[in-house]
N, C-alpha and C positions, 0 to 999 in steps of 0.2 A: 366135836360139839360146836356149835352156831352161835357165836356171839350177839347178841341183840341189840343195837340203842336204837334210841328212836327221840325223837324233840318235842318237848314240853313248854307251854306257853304261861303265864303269870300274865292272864288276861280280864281276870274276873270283872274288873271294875270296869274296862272296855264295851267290855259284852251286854251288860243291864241295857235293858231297852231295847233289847233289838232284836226281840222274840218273832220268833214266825213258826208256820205247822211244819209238822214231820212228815209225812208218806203219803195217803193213800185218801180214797172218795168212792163215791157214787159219783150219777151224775149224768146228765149227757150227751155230752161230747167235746173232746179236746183230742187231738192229734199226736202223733209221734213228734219228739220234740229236735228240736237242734242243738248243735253242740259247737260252742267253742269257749276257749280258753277265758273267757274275758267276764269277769262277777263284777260282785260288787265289793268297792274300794274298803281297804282292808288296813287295818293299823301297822306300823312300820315296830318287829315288835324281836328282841335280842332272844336268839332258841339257848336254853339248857339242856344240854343232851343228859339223858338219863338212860338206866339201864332196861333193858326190856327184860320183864320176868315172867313174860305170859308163857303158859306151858306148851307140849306137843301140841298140835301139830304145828303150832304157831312160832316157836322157839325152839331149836333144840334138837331141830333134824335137818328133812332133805329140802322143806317147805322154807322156798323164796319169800318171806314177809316183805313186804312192802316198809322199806323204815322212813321213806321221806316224811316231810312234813307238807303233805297234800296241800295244806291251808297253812295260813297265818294263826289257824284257830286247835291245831292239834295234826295227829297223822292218821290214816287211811280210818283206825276204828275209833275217829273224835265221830264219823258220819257226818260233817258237813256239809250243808248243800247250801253254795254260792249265789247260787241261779238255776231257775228251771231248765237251763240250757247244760246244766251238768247232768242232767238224765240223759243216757244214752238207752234207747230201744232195742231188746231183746228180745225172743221168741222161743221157747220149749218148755222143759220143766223147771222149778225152781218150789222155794220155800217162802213162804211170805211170816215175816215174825212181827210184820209191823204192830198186830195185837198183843204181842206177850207182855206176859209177867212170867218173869225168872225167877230161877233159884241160883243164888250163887253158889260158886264153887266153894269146896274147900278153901284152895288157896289165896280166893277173895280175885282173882284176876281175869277170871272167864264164869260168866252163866250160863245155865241150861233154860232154855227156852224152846216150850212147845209150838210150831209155828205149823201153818197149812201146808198141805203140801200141791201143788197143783201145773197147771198147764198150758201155758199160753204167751199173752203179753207182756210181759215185765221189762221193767228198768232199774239200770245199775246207776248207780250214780259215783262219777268217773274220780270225785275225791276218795271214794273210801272201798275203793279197790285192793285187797289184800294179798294180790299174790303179785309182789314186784317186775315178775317179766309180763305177767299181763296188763298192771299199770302202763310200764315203759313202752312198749307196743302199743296199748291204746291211746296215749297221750301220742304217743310221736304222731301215729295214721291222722289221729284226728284235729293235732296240727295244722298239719301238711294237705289235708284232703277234707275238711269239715264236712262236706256234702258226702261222703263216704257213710260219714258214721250217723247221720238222719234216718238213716234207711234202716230199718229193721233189720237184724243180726250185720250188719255191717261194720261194726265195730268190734276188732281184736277179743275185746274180753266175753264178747256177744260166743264165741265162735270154742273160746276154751272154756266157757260154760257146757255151754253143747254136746261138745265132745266128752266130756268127765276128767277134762287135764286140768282145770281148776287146780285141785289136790288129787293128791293120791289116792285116799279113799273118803271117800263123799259120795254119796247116796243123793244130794240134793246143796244145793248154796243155798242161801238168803240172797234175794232182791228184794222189789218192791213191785206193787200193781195198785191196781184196785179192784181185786176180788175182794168179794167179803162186803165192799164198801154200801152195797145197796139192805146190808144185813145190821151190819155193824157202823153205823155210819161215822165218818173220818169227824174230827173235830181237833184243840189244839189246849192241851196243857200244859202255859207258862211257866217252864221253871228256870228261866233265865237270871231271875233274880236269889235263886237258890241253887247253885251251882252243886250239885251230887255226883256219884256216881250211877252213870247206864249201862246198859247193857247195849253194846254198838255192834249191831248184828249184818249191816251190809254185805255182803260175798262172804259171811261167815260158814261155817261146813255143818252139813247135816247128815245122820245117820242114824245108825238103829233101828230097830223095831217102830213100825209105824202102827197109829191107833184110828179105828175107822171109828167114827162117830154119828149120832143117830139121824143128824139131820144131812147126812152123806158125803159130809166132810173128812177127810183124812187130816192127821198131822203127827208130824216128823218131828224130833229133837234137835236143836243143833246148838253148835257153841260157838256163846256172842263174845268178843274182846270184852273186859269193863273199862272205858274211859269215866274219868270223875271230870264236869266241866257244867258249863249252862246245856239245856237242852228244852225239848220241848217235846212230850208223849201223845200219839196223835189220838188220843178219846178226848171226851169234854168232862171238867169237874173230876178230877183224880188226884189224888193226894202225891206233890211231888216226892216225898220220902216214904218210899213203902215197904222200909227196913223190915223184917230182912230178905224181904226180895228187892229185884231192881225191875223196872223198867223197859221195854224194848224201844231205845228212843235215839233222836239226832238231834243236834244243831244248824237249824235254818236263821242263817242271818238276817234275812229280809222277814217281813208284816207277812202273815198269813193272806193269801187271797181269800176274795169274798167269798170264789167258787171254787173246792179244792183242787179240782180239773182245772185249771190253771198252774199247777205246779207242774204238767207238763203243756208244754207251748203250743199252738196250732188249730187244728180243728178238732177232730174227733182219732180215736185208737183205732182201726181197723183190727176187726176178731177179738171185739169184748164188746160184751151186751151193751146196748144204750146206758144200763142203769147200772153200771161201770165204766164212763166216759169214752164207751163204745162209739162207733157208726153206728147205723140205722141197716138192720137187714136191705137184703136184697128187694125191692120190689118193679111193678112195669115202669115206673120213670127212670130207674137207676140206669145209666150208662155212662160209657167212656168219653169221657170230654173230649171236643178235637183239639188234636194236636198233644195229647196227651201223650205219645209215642210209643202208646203198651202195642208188645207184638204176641196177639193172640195166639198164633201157633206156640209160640216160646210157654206162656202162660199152661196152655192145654198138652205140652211136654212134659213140663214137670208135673204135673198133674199126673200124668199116667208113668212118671219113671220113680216114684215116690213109691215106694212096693214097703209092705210090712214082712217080716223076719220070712214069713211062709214063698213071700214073692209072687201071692196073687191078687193080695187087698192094696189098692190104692188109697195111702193116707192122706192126702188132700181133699179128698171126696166124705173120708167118712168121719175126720176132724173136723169140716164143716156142717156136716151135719149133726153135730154135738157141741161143740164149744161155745156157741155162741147164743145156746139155749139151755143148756143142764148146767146143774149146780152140783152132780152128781160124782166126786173125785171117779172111783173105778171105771165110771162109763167114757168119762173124759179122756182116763188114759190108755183103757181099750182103745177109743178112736184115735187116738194122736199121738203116743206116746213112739219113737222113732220120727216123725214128721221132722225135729228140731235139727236132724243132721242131712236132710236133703237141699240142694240148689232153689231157692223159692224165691228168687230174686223178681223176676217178672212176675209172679202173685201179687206180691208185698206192692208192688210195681200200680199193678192193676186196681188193688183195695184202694191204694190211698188214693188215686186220682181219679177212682170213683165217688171216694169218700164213704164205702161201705162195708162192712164186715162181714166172713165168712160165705163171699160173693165172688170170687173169681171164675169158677166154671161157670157161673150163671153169665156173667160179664160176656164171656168169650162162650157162649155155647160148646164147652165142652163134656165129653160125652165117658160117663165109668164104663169100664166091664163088668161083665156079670156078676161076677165075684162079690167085686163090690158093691153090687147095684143091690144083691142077696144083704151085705151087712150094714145096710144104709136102713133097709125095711128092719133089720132086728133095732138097732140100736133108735131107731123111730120109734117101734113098741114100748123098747125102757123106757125110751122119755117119755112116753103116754100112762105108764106105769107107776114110773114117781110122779103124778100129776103135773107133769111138766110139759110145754104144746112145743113142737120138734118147729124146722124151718118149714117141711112140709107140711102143716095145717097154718102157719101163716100167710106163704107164701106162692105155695105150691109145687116149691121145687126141691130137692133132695129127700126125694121120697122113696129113692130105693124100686125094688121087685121083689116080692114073695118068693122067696127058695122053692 
């Protein structure tokens, strides 16, 4: 059996006033963001160790919890965020809970929270990392190599996300994005000055039976830590006690920004719509800056070594041709779902120093196979189907060939 402590902070009175939002936005454009160690200045403050009583998979087996005290302000599930510079950029599948309302558990220590389930850009945010060797691994690289972990899945925990070594068994984690945000728009519920319990769902684990929903949403169950402490719910005008559920919420130290696309740093996300602090599709001005250093063959390799399960559809060709227009969960993961454990480093590469989304073979004239050139025209049809306009009637390009 796994003994648990973890450090508890006696901050309350610290903390008043210095509310800022939690997660996620529309918007558009703000960029992948940077990462280094360095927030904002933080009270000098004596830890209580106390016991940990959260249950499986969190305490009490094979699963590594993270016990540090990430922050001055609590450990990995207080969900603190420092600085927009503690976003680290991810790429594949993930859980977004930033909208929940939970149910709590039994034992009052963990919630259930229905979260989205979906596919693309997301970010971790590097305090509330749950699984202690993928903390210690991410802190160390991005340390030591800051510029490493800028870059989309280049960061440790980017990579055992990915893979499914998070946990043991997990169907999906908790990050953060901004999908949803052009739906549901982001906004910020002070409850700094009423210190509750939340539900701290960051790299939390997701499972179960998923439920697909009318507007073509899917979502997933997962389970959130509960920390009790200040926080802030990212809707607007919500009642902070909404006993006896809890909240899907965090602790941002810092004023909310004016634009929430500022919570991560930069310019725009490359492979999320505009009106989720997206780039700008591909259009005839879009090119590679000079001196950019992208090497198109490299680009137009992965391209074509990125193979779905069958080993004849290329999923870089037919995840751009969905991701960055459908809102449609199963279409999304038809197209792309496998992409998040291929080499995409010269993509990622390409997008951002174009500054455009779901645009690398356009960048570099790279050319599908048939195959895929066959499920580029199906998955065109769906999205014209759920009235949704494909890359191909914008722009003219990823339009696939009729079977």
């Amino acid at each position: 059996m796994q003994r648990c402590t973890v450090v508890a902070f006696g901050l309350v009175a610290m903390l008043v006033g210095l509310g800022g939002c939690g997660d996620d936005d529309d918007g558009g454009g703000r960029a992948t963001p940077t990462v280094t160690r360095t927030g904002t200045p933080v009270p000098t403050v004596t830890p209580t160790p106390i016991t940990c009583d959260l249950p499986l998979p969190f305490c009490g087996g094979d699963f590594p919890l993270n016990l540090e005290a990430t922050t001055p302000y609590g450990p990995a599930w207080a969900n603190v965020l420092l600085a927009p510079t503690d976003f680290l950029p991810c790429f594949g599948p993930y859980a977004l809970c930033y909208y929940a309302n939970c149910t709590v558990a039994v034992d009052g220590e963990v919630a259930n929270c229905p979260c989205y389930e979906w596919f693309g850009p997301n970010f971790v945010d590097i305090n509330s990392i749950l699984n202690a060797d993928s903390y210690a691994a991410t802190v160390a690289q991005c340390t030591a190599d800051p510029a490493s972990c800028r870059q989309t899945n280049g960061a440790p925990v980017c990579a055992d996300l990915n893979r499914g070594e998070f946990y043991a068994n997990a169907t999906r984690v908790s990050t953060f994005s901004f999908y949803r945000a052009n739906v549901e728009p982001i906004g910020s519920t002070d409850c700094t000055t009423m210190p509750g319990p939340y539900a701290g769902c960051m790299t939390a684990p997701c499972g179960g039976p998923t439920m697909s929903n009318a507007d073509g949403t899917v979502t997933v169950e997962c389970e959130c830590p509960i920390f009790d402490g200040p926080f802030q719910v990212g809707k607007d005008g919500l009642a902070c006690d909404d006993a006896p559920q809890v909240w899907s919420a965090a602790y941002n130290v810092n004023d909310a920004p004016p634009d929430p696309c500022d919570l991560v740093a930069g310019g725009c996300i490359p492979d999320a719509p505009p009106d989720q602090c997206g780039c700008p599709l591909y259009d005839d001005s879009t090119t590679l800056p000079p001196g950019s250093g992208v090497d198109c063959a490299l680009v137009c390799e992965q391209y074509d070594t990125c193979r779905s399960s069958s080993g004849d559809i290329q999923l870089g060709y037919t995840c751009d041709a969905v991701l960055c227009t459908s809102s449609q969960q199963p279409l999304v993961l038809d197209a792309c779902l496998g992409l998040q454990t291929c080499a995409l480093s010269e993509v990622f590469k390409a997008e951002a120093a174009a500054a455009c989304s779901c645009c690398a073979s356009q960048l570099c004239n790279c050319t599908a196979n048939d195959a895929t050139e066959e499920k580029i025209f199906v998955l065109d049809a769906a999205q014209r189907a759920a009235d949704e306009t494909p890359q191909c009637d914008i722009n003219g390009t990823l339009c696939g060939a009729a079977p």
